[in-house]
ROLUM-924690 format. One line per field, with one value per residue (C-alpha): residue in one letter; chain; x, y, z; residue number from 1. Coordinates in steps of 0.2 Angstrom, whole numbers. Layout:
BEGIN
resn	A,...
chain	A,...
X	X,...
Y	Y,...
Z	Z,...
resi	NUM,...
// end
This chain:
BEGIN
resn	X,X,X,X,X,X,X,X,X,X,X,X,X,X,X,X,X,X,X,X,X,X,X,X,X,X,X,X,X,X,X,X,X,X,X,X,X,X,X,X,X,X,X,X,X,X,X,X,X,X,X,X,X,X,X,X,X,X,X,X,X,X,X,X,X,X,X,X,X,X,X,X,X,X,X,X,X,X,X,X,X,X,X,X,X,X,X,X,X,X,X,X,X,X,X,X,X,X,X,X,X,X,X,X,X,X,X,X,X,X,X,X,X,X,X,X,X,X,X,X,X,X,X,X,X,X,X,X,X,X,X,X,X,X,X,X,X,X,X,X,X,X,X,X,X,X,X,X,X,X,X,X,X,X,X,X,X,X,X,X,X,X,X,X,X,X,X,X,X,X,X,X,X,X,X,X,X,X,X,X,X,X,X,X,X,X,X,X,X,X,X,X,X,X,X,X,X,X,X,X,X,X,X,X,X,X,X,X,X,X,X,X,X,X,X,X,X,X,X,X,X,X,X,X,X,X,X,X,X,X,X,X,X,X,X,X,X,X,X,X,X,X,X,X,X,X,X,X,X,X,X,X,X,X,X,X,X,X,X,X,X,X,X,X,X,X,X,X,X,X,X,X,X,X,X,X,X,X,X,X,X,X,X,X,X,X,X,X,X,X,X,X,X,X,X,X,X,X,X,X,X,X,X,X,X,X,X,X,X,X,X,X,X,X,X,X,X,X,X,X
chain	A,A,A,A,A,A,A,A,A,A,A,A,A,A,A,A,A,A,A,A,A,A,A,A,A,A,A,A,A,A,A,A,A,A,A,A,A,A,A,A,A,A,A,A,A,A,A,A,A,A,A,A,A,A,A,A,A,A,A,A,A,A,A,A,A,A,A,A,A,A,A,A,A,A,A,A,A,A,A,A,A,A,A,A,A,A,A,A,A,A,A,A,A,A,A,A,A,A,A,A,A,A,A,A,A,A,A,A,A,A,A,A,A,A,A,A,A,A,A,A,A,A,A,A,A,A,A,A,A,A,A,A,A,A,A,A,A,A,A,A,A,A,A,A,A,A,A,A,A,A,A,A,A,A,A,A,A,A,A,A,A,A,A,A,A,A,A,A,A,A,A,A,A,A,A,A,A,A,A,A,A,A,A,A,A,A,A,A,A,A,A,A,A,A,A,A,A,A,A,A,A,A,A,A,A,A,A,A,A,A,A,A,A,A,A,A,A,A,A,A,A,A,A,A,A,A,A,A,A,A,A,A,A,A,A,A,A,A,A,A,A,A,A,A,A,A,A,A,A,A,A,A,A,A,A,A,A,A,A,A,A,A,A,A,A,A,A,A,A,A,A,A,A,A,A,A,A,A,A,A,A,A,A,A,A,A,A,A,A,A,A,A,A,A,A,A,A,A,A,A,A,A,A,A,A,A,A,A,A,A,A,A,A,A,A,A,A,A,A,A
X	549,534,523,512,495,486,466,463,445,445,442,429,411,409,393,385,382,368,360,339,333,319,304,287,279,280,282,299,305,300,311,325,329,326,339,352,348,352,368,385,398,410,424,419,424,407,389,378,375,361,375,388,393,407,406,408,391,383,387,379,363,360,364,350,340,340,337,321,315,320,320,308,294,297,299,282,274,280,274,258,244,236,255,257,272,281,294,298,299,308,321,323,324,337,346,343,349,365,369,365,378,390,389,392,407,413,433,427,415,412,415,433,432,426,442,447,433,437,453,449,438,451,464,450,446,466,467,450,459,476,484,500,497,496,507,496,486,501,505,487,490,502,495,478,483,493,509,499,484,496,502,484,477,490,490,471,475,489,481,465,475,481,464,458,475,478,498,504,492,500,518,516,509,522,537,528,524,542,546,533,539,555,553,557,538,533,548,538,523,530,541,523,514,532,531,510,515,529,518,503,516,526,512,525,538,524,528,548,555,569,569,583,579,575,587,602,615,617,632,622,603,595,598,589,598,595,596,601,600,610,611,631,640,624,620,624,607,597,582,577,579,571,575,571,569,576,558,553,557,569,559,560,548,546,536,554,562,564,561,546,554,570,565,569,556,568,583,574,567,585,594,606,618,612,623,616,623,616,621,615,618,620,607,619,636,633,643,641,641,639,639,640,636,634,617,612,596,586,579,558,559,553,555,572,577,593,602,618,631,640,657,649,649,662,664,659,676,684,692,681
Y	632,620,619,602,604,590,590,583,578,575,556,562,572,580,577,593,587,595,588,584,569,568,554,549,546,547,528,528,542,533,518,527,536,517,510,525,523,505,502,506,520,511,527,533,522,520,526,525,533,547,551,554,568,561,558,542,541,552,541,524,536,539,522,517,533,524,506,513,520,509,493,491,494,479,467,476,471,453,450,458,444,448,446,432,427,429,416,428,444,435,431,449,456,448,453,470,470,461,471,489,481,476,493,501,491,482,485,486,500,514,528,517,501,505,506,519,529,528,534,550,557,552,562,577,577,580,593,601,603,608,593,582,570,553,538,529,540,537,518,517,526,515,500,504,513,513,523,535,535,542,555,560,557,568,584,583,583,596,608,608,609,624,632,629,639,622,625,612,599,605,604,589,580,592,582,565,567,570,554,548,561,554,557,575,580,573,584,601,594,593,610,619,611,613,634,635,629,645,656,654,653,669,679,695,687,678,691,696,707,716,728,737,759,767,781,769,773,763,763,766,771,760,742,725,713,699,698,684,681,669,665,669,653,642,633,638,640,659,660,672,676,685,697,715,730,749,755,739,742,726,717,700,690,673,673,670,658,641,628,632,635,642,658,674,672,659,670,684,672,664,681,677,687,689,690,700,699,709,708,721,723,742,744,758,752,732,731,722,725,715,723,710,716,707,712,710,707,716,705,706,715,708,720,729,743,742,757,753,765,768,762,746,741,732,727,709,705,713,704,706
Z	420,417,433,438,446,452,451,470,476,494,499,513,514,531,540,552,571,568,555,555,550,541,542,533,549,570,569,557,569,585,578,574,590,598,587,589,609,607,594,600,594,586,588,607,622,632,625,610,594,603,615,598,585,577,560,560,571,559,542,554,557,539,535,548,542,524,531,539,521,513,519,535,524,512,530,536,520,520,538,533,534,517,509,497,488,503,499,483,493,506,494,487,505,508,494,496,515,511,496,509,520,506,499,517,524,510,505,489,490,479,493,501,513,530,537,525,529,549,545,533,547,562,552,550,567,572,556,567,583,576,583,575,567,577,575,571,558,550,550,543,529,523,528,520,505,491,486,472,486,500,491,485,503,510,495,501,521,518,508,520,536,526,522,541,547,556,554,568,558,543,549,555,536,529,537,536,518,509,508,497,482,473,455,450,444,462,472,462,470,488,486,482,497,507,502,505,523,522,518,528,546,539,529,530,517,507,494,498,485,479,466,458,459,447,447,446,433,419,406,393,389,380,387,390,400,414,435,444,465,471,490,494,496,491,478,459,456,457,469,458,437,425,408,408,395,398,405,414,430,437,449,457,468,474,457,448,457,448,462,472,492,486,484,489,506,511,507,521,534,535,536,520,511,490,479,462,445,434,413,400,382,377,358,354,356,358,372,389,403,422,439,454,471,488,497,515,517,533,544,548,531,515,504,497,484,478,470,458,454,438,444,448,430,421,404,402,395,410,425,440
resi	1,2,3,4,5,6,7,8,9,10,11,12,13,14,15,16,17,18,19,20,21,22,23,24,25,26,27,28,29,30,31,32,33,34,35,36,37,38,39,40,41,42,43,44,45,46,47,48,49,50,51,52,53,54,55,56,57,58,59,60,61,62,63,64,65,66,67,68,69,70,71,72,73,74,75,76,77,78,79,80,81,82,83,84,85,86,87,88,89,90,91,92,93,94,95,96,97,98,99,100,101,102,103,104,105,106,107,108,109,110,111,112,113,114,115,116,117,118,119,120,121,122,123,124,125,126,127,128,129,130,131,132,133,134,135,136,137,138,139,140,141,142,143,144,145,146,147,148,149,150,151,152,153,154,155,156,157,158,159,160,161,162,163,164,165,166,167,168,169,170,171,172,173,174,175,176,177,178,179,180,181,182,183,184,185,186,187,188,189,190,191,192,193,194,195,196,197,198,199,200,201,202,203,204,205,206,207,208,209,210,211,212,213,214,215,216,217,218,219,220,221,222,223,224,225,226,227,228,229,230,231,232,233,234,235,236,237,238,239,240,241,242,243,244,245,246,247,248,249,250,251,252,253,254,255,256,257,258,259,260,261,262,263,264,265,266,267,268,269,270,271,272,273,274,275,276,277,278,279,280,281,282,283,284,285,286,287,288,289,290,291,292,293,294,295,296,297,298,299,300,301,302,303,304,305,306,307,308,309,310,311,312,313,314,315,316,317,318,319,320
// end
């Protein structure tokens, strides 16, 4: 079956608490921790940007880190006595300064309006404690993005709660996010993020098995033929399939299932009852021949060998 992959670039660059700010000269520096002392944190309830390490805090410091550089310098110079011109340079400083701001808090940014940006590092910040995901995290997803955003936002969100081992945050964007993948393509997306979330709670059956022994009897001796696990009473559809030759040794995994989820894992972790069928075609005599067999699955145990005897073969034109 033909799997989709999406390319995903996360929407936000996170800044250390502990990053060093760098200045030209005692006077830029002395001017920075004033203004910091001064300006309020817009994310914290009471105190300053000094008193703050939230990211947030730490994107207004570079902001004001850059203005320093950057701009400061061209006002120095204007109020300078020996300036002339100063109408022209003036004019230009103001341009500069507006578009600073226009580039920082615009809604048309190039790194996402302002509001976006507050939202990304809230979200991180409840990823970085293993919280749920707020209410209102979520009502500002969709009232700030659009529907291919969402789903790109919460791939991103999903897939680092994942990498942190932040499972509750995980969970929580797992259940949230189901409802924004309706087309087919877009369900294989969810069931893959739906199954990394599986995998990383229940490590043990991230690569449940069952295999077939080897010293099983066979009808014949040189064979190739086909397995099939379905869940007994389930769906018509296997949670695993795959061919096989004579000296392969039949094997299936969660590799072989073909919709990501409805696997053999979920098979073990929700103490099913298999149902195998196995079909082979003799080389010699061009017959077939199936065997059927209900298998019970051990709990807290993802692994299984399975050993068929000769009398479990029937001819395929036989009544089972």
């Amino acid at each position: 079956m033909k799997k989709y992959f999406l390319i995903i670039i996360f929407l936000s660059m996170h800044i250390s608490s502990d990053m060093v700010y760098k200045f030209d000269n005692q006077a830029d520096e002395l001017r920075f921790n004033n203004l910091i002392k001064e300006i309020r944190c817009p994310k914290c309830t009471s105190g300053s940007l000094s008193s703050s390490n939230a990211p947030i805090s730490e994107d207004l410091k570079l902001k004001i880190v850059e203005m320093i550089k950057d701009i400061f310098p061209i006002l120095a110079y204007l109020l300078a006595n020996q300036t002339t011109n100063k109408g022209i340079i003036f004019g230009l400083s103001l341009i500069v300064i507006s578009l600073c701001l226009i580039i920082f808090i615009s809604k048309f940014s190039v790194m996402g309006s302002f509001k976006k940006q507050v939202l990304n590092n809230e979200i991180l910040e409840e990823i970085y404690i293993d919280s749920k995901i707020s209410k209102n995290a979520f009502e500002g997803i969709e009232s700030l993005l659009q529907a291919d955003e969402i789903q790109v936002w919460l791939i991103s969100f999903i897939g680092k709660a994942i990498e942190l081992n932040k499972l509750n945050s995980a969970e929580s964007l797992v259940t949230y996010a189901e409802k924004f993948f309706t087309s087919n393509e877009e369900k294989l997306i969810f069931y893959n993020l739906y199954t990394d979330l599986r995998d990383a709670k229940f490590p043990l059956f991230a690569n449940a098995n069952l295999s077939i022994e080897k010293d099983s009897e066979f009808p014949c001796t040189e064979f190739s033929g086909s397995i099939k696990l379905f869940i007994l009473n389930g769906p018509e559809i296997p949670i695993a399939e795959k061919l096989f030759k004579q000296s392969e040794e039949i094997y299936v995994s969660n590799k072989d299932s073909l919709i990501p989820g409805f696997d053999l894992s979920s098979a073990y972790l929700n103490d099913e009852t298999i149902e195998s069928v196995i079909a082979i075609n003799c080389k010699d005599t061009s017959l077939n021949f199936l065997s059927k067999d209900l298998i019970v699955l051990e709990k807290n145990q993802p692994s299984l060998n399975y050993k068929i005897e000769l009398n479990e073969w029937l001819k395929e034109s036989q009544e089972l």
